[in-house]
DRENDREN-912012 format. One record per residue (C-alpha): residue number from 1; residue in three letters; x, y, z. Coordinates in steps of 0.5 Angstrom, whole numbers. Layout:
! DRENDREN-912012
R  seq  type     c1     c2     c3
R  NUM   Ala      X      Y      Z
...
This chain:
! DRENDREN-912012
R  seq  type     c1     c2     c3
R    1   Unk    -35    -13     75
R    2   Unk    -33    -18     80
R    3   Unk    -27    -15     82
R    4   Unk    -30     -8     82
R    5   Unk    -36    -13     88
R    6   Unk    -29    -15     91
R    7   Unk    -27     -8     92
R    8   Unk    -33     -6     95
R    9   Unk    -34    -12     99
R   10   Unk    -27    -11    102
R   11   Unk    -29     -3    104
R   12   Unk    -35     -5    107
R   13   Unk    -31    -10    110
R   14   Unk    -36    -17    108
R   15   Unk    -32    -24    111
R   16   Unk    -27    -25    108
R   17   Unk    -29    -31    104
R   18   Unk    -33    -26     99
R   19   Unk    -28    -22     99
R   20   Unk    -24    -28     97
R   21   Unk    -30    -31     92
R   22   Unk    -32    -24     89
R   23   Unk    -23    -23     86
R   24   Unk    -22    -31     85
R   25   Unk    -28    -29     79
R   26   Unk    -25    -23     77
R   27   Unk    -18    -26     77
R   28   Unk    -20    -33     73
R   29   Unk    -24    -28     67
R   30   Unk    -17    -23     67
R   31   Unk    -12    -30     66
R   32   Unk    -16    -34     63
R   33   Unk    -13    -33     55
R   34   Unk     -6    -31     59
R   35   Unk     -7    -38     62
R   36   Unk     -7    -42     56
R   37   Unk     -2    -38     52
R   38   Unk      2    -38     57
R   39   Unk      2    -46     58
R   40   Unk      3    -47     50
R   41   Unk      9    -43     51
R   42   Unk     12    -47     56
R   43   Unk     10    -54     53
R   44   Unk     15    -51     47
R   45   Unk     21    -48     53
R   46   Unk     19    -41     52
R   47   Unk     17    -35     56
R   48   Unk     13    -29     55
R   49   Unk     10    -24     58
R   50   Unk      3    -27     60
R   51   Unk      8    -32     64
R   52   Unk     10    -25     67
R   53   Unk      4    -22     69
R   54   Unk      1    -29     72
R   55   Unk      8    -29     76
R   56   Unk      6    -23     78
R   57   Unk     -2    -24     79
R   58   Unk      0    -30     84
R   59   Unk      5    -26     88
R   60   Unk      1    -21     89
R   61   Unk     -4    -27     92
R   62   Unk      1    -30     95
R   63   Unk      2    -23    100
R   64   Unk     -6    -21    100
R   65   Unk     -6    -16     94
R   66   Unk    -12    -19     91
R   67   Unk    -15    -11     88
R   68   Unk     -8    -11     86
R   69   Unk     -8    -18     82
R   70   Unk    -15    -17     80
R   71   Unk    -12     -9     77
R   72   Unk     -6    -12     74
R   73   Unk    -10    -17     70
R   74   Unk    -16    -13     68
R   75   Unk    -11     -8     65
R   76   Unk     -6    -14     62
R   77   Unk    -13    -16     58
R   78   Unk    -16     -9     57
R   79   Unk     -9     -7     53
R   80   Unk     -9    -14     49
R   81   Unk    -17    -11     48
R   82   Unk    -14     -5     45
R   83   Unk     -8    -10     41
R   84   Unk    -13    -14     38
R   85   Unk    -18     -9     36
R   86   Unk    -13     -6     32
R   87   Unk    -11    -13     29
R   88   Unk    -19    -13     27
R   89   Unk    -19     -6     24
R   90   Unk    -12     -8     20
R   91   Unk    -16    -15     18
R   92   Unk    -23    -12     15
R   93   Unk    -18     -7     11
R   94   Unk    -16    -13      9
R   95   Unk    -23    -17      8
R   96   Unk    -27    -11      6
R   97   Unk    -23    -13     -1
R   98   Unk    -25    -19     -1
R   99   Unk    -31    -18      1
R  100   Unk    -31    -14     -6
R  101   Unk    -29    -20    -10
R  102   Unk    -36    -22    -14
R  103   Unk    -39    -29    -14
R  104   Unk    -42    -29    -20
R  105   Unk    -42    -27    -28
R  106   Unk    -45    -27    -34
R  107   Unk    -43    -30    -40
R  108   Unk    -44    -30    -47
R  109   Unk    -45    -36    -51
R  110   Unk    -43    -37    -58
R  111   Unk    -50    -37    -60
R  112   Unk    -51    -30    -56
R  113   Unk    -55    -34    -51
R  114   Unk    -53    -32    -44
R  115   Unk    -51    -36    -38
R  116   Unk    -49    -34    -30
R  117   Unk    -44    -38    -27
R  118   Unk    -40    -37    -21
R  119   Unk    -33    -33    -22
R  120   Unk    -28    -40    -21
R  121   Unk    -32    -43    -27
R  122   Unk    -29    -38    -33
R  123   Unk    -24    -38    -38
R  124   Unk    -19    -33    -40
R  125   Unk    -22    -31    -47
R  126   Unk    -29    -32    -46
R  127   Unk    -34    -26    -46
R  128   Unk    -38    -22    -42
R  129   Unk    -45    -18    -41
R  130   Unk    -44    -13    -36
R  131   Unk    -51     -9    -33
R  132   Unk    -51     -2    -30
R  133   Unk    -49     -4    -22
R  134   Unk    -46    -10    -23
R  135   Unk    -38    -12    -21
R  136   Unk    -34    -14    -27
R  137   Unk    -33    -21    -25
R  138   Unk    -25    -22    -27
R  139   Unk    -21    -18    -30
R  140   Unk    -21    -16    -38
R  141   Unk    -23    -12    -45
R  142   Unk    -28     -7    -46
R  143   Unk    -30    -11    -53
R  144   Unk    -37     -7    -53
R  145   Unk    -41     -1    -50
R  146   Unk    -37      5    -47
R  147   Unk    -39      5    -39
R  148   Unk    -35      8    -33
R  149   Unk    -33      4    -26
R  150   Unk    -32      5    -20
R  151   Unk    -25      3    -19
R  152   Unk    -24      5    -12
R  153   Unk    -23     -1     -9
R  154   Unk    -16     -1    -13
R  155   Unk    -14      6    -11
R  156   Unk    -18      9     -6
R  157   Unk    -21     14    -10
R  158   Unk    -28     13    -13
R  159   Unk    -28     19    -18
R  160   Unk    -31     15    -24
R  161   Unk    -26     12    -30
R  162   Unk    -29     13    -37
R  163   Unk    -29      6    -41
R  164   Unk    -29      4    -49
R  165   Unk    -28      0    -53
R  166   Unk    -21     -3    -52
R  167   Unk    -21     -1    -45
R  168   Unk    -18     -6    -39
R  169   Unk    -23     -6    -33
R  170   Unk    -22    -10    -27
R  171   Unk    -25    -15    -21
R  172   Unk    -28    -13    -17
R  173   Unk    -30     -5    -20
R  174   Unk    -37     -3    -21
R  175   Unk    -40     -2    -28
R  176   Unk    -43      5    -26
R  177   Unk    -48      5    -32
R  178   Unk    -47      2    -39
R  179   Unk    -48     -4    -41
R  180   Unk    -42     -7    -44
R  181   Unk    -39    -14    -46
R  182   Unk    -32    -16    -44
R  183   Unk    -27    -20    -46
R  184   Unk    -23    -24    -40
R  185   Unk    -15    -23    -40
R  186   Unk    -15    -26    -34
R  187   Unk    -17    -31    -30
R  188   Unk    -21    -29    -23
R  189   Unk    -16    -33    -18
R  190   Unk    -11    -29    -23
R  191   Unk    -15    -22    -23
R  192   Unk    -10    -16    -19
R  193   Unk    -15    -15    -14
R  194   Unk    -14    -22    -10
R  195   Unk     -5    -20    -12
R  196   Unk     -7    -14     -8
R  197   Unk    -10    -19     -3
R  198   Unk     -5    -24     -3
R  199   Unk      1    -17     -3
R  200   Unk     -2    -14      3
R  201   Unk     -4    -21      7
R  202   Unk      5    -23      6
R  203   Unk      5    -15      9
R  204   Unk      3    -17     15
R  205   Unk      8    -22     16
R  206   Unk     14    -18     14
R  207   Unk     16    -16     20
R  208   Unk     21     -9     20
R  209   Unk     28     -9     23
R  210   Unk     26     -5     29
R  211   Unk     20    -10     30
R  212   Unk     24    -17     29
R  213   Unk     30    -13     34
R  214   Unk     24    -12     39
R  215   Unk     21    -19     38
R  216   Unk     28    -23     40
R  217   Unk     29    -17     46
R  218   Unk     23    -19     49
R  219   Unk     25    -26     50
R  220   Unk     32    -25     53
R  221   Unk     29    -20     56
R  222   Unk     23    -23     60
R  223   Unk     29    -28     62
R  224   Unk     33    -22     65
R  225   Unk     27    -19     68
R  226   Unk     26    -26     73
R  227   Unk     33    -26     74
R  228   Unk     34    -20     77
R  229   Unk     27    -20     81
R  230   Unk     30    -26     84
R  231   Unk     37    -22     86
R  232   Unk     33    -17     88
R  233   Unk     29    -20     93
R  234   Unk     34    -24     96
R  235   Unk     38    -17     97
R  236   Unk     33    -14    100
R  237   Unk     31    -20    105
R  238   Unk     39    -22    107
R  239   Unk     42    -15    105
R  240   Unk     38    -10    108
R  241   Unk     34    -14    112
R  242   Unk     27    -14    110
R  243   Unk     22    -19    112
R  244   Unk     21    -25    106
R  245   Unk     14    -25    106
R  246   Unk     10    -22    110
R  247   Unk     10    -14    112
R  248   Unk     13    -12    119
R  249   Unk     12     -5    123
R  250   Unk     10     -1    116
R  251   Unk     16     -4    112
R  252   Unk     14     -7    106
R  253   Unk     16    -16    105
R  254   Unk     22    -16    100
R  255   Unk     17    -21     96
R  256   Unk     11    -15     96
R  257   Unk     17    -10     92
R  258   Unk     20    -16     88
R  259   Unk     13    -16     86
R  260   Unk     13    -10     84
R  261   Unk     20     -9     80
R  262   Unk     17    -16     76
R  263   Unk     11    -11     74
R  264   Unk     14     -4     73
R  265   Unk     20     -8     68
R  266   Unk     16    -12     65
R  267   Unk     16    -10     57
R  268   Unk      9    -11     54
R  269   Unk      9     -4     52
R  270   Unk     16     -4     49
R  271   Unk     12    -10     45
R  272   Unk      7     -8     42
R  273   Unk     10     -1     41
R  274   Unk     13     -2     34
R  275   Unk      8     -8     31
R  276   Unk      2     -4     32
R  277   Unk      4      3     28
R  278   Unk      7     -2     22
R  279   Unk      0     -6     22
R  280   Unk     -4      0     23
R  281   Unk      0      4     18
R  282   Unk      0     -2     12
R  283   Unk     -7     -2     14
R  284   Unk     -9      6     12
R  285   Unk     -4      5      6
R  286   Unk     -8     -1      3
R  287   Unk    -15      3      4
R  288   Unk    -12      9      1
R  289   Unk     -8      5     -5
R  290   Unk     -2      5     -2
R  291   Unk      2     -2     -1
R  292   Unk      7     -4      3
R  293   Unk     11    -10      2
R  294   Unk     12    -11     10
R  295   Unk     15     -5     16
R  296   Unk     21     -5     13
R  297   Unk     18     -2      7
R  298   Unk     15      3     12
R  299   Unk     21      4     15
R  300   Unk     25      6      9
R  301   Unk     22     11      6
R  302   Unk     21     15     11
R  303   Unk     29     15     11
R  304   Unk     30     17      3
R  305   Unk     33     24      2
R  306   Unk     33     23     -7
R  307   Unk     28     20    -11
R  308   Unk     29     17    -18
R  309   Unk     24     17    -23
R  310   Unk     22     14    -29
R  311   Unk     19     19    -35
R  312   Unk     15     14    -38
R  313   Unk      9     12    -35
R  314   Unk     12     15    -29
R  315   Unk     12     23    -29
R  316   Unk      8     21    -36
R  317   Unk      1     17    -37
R  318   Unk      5     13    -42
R  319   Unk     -1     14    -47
R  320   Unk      0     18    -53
R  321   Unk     -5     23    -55
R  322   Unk     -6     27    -61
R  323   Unk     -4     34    -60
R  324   Unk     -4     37    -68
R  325   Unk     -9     36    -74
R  326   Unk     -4     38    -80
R  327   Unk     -8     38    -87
R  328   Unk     -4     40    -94
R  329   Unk     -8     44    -96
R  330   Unk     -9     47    -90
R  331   Unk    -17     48    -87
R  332   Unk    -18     41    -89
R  333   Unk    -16     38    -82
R  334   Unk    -23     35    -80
R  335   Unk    -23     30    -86
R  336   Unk    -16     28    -85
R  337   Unk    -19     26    -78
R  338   Unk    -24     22    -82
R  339   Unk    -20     19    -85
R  340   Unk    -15     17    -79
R  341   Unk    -20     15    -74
R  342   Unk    -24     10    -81
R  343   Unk    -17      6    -82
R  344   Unk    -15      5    -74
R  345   Unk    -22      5    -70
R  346   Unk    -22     -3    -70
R  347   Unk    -14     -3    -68
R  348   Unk    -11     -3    -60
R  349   Unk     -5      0    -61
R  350   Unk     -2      6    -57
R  351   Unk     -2     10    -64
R  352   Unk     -9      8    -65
R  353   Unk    -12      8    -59
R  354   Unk    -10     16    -59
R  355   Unk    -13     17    -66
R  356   Unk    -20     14    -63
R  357   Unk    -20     18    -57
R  358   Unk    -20     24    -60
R  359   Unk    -24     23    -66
R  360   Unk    -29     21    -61
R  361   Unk    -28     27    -58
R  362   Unk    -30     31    -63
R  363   Unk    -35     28    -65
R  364   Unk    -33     26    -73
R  365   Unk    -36     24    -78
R  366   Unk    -35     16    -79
R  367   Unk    -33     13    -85
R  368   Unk    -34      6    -88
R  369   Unk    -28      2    -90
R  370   Unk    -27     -4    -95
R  371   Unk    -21     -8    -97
R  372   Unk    -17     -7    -91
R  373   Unk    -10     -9    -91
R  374   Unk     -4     -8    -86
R  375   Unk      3     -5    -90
R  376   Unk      9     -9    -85
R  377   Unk     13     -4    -82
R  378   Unk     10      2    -86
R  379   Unk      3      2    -84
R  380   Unk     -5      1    -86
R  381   Unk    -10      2    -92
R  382   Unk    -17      1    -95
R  383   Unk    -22      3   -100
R  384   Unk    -25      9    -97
R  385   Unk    -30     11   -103
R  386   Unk    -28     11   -109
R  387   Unk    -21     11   -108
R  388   Unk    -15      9   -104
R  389   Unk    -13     12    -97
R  390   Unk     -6     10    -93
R  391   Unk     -4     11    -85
R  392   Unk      3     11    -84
R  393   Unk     10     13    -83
R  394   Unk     13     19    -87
R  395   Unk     17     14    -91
R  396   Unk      9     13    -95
R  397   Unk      8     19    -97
R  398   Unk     16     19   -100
R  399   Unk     14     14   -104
R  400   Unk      8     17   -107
R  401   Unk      5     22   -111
R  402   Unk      6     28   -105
R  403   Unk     13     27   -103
R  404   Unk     14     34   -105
R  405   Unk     11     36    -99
R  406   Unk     16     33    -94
R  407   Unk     20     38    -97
R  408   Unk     16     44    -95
R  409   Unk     14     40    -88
R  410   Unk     21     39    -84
R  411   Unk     20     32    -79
R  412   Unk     17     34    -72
R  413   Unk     21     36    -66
R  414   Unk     24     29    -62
R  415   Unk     18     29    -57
R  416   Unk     13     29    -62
R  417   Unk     11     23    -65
R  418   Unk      7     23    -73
R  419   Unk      3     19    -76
R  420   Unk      1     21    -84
R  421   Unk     -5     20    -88
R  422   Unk     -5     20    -96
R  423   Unk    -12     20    -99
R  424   Unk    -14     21   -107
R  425   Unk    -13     30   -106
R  426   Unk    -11     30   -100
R  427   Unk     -4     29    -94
R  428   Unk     -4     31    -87
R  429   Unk     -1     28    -81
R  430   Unk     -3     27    -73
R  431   Unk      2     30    -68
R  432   Unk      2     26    -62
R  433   Unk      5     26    -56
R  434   Unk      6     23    -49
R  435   Unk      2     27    -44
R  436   Unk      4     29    -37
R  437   Unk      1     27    -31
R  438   Unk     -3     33    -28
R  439   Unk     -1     32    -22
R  440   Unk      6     31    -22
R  441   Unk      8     38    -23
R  442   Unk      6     38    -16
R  443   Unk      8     32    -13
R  444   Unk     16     34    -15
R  445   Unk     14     41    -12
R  446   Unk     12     38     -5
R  447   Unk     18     33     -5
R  448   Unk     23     40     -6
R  449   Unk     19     43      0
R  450   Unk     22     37      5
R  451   Unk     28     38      2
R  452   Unk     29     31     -3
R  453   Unk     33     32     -9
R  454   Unk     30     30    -16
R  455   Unk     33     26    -21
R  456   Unk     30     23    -28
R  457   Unk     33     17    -31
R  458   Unk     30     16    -38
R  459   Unk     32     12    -45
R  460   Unk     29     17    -48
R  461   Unk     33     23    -52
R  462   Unk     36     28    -49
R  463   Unk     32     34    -52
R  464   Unk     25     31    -51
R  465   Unk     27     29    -43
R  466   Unk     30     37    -41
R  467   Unk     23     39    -45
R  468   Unk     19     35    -40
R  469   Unk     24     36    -34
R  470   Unk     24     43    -35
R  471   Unk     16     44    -35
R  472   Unk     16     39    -29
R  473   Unk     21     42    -25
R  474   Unk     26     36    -24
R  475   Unk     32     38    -20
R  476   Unk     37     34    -25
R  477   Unk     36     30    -31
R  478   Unk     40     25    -35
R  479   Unk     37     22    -41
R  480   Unk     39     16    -46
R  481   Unk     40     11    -41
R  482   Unk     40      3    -41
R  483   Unk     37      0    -36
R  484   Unk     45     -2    -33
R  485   Unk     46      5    -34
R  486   Unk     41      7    -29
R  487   Unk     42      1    -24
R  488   Unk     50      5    -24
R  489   Unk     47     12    -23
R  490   Unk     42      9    -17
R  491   Unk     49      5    -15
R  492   Unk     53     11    -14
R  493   Unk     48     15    -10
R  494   Unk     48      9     -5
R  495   Unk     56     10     -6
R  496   Unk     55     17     -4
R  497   Unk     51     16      2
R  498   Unk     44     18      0
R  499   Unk     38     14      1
R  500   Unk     34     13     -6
R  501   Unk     27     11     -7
R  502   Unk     27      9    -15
R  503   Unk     20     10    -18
R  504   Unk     18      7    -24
R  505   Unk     13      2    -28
R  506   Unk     16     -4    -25
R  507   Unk     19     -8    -31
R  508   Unk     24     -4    -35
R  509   Unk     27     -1    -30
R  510   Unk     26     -8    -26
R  511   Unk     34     -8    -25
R  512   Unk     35      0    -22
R  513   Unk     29     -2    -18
R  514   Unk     32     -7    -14
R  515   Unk     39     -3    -14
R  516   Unk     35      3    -10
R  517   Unk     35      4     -2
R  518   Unk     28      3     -3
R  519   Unk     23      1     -9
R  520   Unk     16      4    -11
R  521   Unk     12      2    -17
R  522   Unk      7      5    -21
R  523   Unk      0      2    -22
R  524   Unk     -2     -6    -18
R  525   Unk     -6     -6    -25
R  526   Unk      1     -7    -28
R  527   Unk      5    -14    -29
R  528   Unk      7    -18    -24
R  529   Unk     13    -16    -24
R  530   Unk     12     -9    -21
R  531   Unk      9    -13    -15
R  532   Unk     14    -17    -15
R  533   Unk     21    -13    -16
R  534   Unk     17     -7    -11
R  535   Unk     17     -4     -4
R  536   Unk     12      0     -5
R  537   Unk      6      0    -10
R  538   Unk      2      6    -12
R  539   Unk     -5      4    -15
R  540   Unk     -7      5    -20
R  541   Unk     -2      9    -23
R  542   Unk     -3     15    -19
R  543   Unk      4     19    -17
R  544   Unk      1     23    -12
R  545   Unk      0     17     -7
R  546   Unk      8     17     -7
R  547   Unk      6     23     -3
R  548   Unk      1     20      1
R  549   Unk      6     14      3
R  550   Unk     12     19      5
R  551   Unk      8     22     10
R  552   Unk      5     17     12
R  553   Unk     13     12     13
R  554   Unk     15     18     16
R  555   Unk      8     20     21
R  556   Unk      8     12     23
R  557   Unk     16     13     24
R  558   Unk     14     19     29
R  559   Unk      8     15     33
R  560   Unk     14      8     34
R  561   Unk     19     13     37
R  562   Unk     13     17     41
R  563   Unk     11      9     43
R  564   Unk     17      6     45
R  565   Unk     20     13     49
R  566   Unk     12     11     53
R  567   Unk     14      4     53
R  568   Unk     22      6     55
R  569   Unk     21     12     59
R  570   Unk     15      8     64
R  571   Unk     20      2     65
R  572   Unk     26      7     67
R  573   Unk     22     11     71
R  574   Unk     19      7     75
R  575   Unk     24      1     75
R  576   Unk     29      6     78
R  577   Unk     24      9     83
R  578   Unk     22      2     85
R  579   Unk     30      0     86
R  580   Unk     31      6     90
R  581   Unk     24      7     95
R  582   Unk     17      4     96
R  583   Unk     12      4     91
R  584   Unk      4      0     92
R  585   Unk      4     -5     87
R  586   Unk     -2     -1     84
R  587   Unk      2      5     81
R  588   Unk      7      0     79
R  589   Unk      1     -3     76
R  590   Unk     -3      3     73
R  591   Unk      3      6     71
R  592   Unk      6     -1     67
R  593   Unk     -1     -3     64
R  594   Unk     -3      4     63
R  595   Unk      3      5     58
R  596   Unk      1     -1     54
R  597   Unk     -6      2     53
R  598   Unk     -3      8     51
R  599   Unk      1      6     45
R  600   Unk     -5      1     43
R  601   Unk     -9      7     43
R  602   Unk     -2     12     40
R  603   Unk     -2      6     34
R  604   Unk     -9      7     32
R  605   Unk     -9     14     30
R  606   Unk     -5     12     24
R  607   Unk    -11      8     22
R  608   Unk    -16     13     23
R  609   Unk    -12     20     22
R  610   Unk    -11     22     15
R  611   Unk     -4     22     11
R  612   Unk     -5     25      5
């Protein structure tokens, strides 16, 4: 407002000691932060582009530009406005998280009586009671109730996730609507959602080649900037005569286009043209389930032209799921189910989890059990009724009273696995399988579509990774690998010159991960190791996000070319027109601050448009 009231104070022409008054408040406000930067600055021998603009502030003072001075500030301050807010946009992605993190929980004592305690006073192992609307107050195990979250500050996503009993949940997530207890696996200092926190705080500190290159740009290029501004008005003055200081006859001084060269090759916007897309991107990516380790990671993967994926838990679930009910004889599959989900509801492994989940989800009948043992290496049994009841491999049946049936029942195909169940009458078995995930058939497609090439590392045999491949419609498969043979396969693709991006679950494939060009995981939820050993983290273990971070990489690529072409091509221009002619100390002025704000503002529609 003072520098607007100076404008019009010297129209109307008022004394020029209001003139003067009205700039000298305008031009105090408009340096003041770049005053004090500045001067830190040079207490440690450094200069930077404030000390810049000030040079140019006072010079523009020194030949009576006052408006001009008074511009060039207000426009200095209003693009490092525009640099700030997206800082802060990046920072409450951040914090939101925080925010998120509960304060208090609820917890049972031995006795059953309940207590709230604030969240740093929990131990692993103790339990929980969670109401409808609560957050889970650190990360643990469904030990009773069945309920569903709202997981979305983990994945972006705020479709409800069912849970049970043996069901994982997480800080920071809400209890929709049951009332569960739960057990503590991890202690909230330790939970995945303050990983994510710490990942996305280290992000913003890695800085992308491109930006470290800018950074040591700036400095060297702030010193050549003064030196030849010196050149330059000496050359004007002694070699084409121009007065020094003050305008004569129409003809600009040396010192007024000197000023104006400082100006226009000054290179704030070249600066900020490349961290403010890479903050900018990590910032949509952290919002919408998608972490990047640092620019360079967002750089990388805009790059890749192959993509190698683990089959499982990467274009599978990595859960099993039963698939068949065989009962010999036939049309007695719903007791044999029975019969499974009695001998495994009270057990968490895989196999067991599977069993429950479908038996649940047919609604059977649930049967009492005593005298439950474990058979090492075999399998479970109990007392069920009045007689016995097995669960197992197949090698239970071959030792009992109904191995003529392995004979009539040959072995199931090698992407099956199966579980047997013998009881007094009756034998039958479960099939079970690996599921796919829904949205990788998609995921491949689109990658095939921007020209990427495919390719599945897997332990698994040869037959059940073709089926899954060929289903899937991955370009090119090789199966039974060890994790050195699969760190050989990535090896050579970067031999041949291809830029690979592995996919995996960040623990068995740790070593191949770390020999690709760029390294994804799958899940935040997952180890410590896949947040450790990875570029890129995919939450909550969802495939199709790989497509949201492609885009995005390759989008922030496109908006740090368009930036540094404003910020390069303005400084070309106008340093050249600023050589070879006159030019006001204004445009130098609009042009050169007014490419600062539109990279700021270029930068931003990362954060606020969509990539996926």
């Amino acid at each position: 407002m003072a520098g607007i009231a100076g404008f019009v104070a010297e129209k109307l022409g008022a004394p020029p000691w209001a003139q003067f008054a009205l700039y000298g408040v305008a031009l105090v406000a408009g340096g003041w932060d770049a005053a004090i930067d500045s001067w830190e600055n040079l207490r440690h021998r450094k200069l930077d582009i404030h000390f810049l603009m000030l040079a140019v502030a006072v010079g523009a003072v020194l030949v009576g530009a006052y408006g001009e001075a008074t511009l060039l500030l207000f426009l200095f301050s209003a693009s490092g406005a525009m640099e700030a807010y997206a800082m802060d946009r990046t920072q409450r992605e951040v914090s939101s998280l925080l925010h998120t993190a509960p304060k208090e929980a609820t917890v049972i004592a031995a006795d059953g009586a309940h207590h709230v305690v604030t969240v740093d006073q929990l131990k692993v192992g103790q339990r929980l009671a969670v109401k409808p609307g609560e957050m889970f107050a650190a990360d643990g195990e469904v030990v009773k109730g069945e309920t569903a979250s709202d997981e979305s500050t983990l994945t972006g996503e705020s479709v409800p996730v069912e849970k049970s009993v043996g069901s994982s949940v997480f800080s920071g997530t809400i209890n929709l609507w049951g009332s569960v207890e739960v057990n503590v696996v991890r202690l909230p200092s330790e939970s995945t959602l303050q990983k994510i926190v710490r990942l996305i705080q280290t992000a913003q500190k890695l800085k992308a080649p491109s930006q470290r290159f800018t950074d040591r740009f700036g400095g060297n290029y702030t010193l050549l900037v003064l030196g030849a501004v010196t050149a330059m008005f000496l050359v004007w003055w002694l070699g084409f005569g121009l007065p020094p200081f003050q305008s004569v006859d129409g003809r600009a001084s040396a010192f007024y286009r000197a000023m104006t060269l400082l100006v226009v090759a000054s290179p704030c916007a070249l600066v900020l043209s490349i961290p403010s897309a890479i903050l900018a991107a990590i910032a949509w990516g952290a919002k919408h389930g998608v972490l990047f380790r640092g620019g360079a990671a967002i750089e990388k993967l805009a790059e890749i032209d192959t993509v190698a994926l683990d089959k499982t838990g990467t274009l599978t679930t990595g859960e099993l799921a039963v698939v068949a009910v065989e009962s010999f004889p036939t049309g007695r599959e719903r007791e044999l189910l029975e019969l499974a989900y009695a001998l495994e509801r009270h057990s968490h492994h895989p196999i067991a989890r599977a069993i429950t989940h479908h038996a649940r989800k047919e609604n059977v009948t649930v049967r009492e059990i005593a005298r439950f043992e474990s058979i090492t290496g075999q399998g479970v049994r109990a007392q069920v009724g009045d007689g016995h009841a097995f669960l197992g491999r197949r090698e239970l049946v071959a030792a009992g009273p109904f191995a003529q049936w392995l004979e009539k029942v040959p072995p199931a195909a090698a992407e099956f696995s199966e579980v047997w169940v013998v009881a007094p009458g009756i034998v039958g078995r479960l099939l079970l399988k690996d599921q796919l995930r829904a949205e990788s058939r998609g995921v491949l497609a689109a990658l095939k579509a921007n020209g990427i090439r495919t390719y599945m590392l897997t332990g698994d045999r040869r037959h059940t990774a073709e089926s899954v491949a060929k289903e899937l419609g991955v370009d090119e498969v090789r199966a039974g690998l060890s994790p050195e043979q699969k760190v050989e396969i990535v090896d050579g693709f970067r031999q041949q010159g291809r830029k690979v991006a592995m996919v995996g679950d960040g623990v068995n494939d740790a070593p191949s991960l770390a020999a690709a060009y760029v390294s994804v995981a799958m899940g935040a939820r997952g180890s410590d190791a896949a947040l450790e050993q990875s570029e890129v983290v995919l939450m909550h273990d969802r495939i199709e996000n790989f497509l949201a971070a492609l885009r995005l990489s390759r989008r922030a690529r496109t908006i740090i070319k368009q930036n540094l072409v404003i910020s390069l091509g303005t400084v070309i221009v106008m340093v050249g027109a600023s050589l070879v002619g006159t030019i006001p100390l204004s445009l130098g002025v609009i042009a050169h601050e007014g490419s600062t704000v539109v990279v700021c503002l270029n930068s931003l529609r990362l954060l606020l448009g969509k990539n996926d």
